[in-house]
C-alpha positions, 0 to 999 in steps of 0.5 A, a space after each residue: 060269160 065265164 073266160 077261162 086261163 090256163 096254167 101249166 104245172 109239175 108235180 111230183 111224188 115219191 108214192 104214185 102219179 096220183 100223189 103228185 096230182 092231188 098234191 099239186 093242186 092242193 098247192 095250186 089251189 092255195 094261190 089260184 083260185 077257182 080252178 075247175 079242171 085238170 087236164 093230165 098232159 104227161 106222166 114219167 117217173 125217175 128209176 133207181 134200179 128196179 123200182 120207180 124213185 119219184 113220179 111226175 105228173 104235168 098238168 094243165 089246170 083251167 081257173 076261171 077269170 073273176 069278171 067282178 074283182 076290182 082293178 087296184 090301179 
């Protein structure tokens, strides 16, 4: 049986909302792990004059739960 959790994050970048995906959970991944699907909530962008200045990405990443890590209690 695989039990899945849910995690709801913001990433960001100058360059695309690609960027900010791929950033995110490359960070995400360094304290998660076995995260296996991303699920792309909303996606905005702060302007500055006529050109986008960052984008935003919200995500929401599924991990599995490790059925088999022992409790340290």
């Amino acid at each position: 049986m695989d039990i899945k959790k849910h995690l709801i994050i913001t990433g960001n970048s100058t360059i695309s909302w690609k960027d900010a995906i791929v950033k995110a959970i490359a960070e995400t991944s360094k304290s998660i792990d076995y995260i296996s699907e991303v699920k792309i909530l909303e996606q905005r962008a702060t302007i500055d004059g006529d050109k986008i200045a960052e984008y935003f990405v919200d995500l929401d990443l599924s991990f599995l739960v490790d059925l088999n890590r022992k409790n340290n209690n």
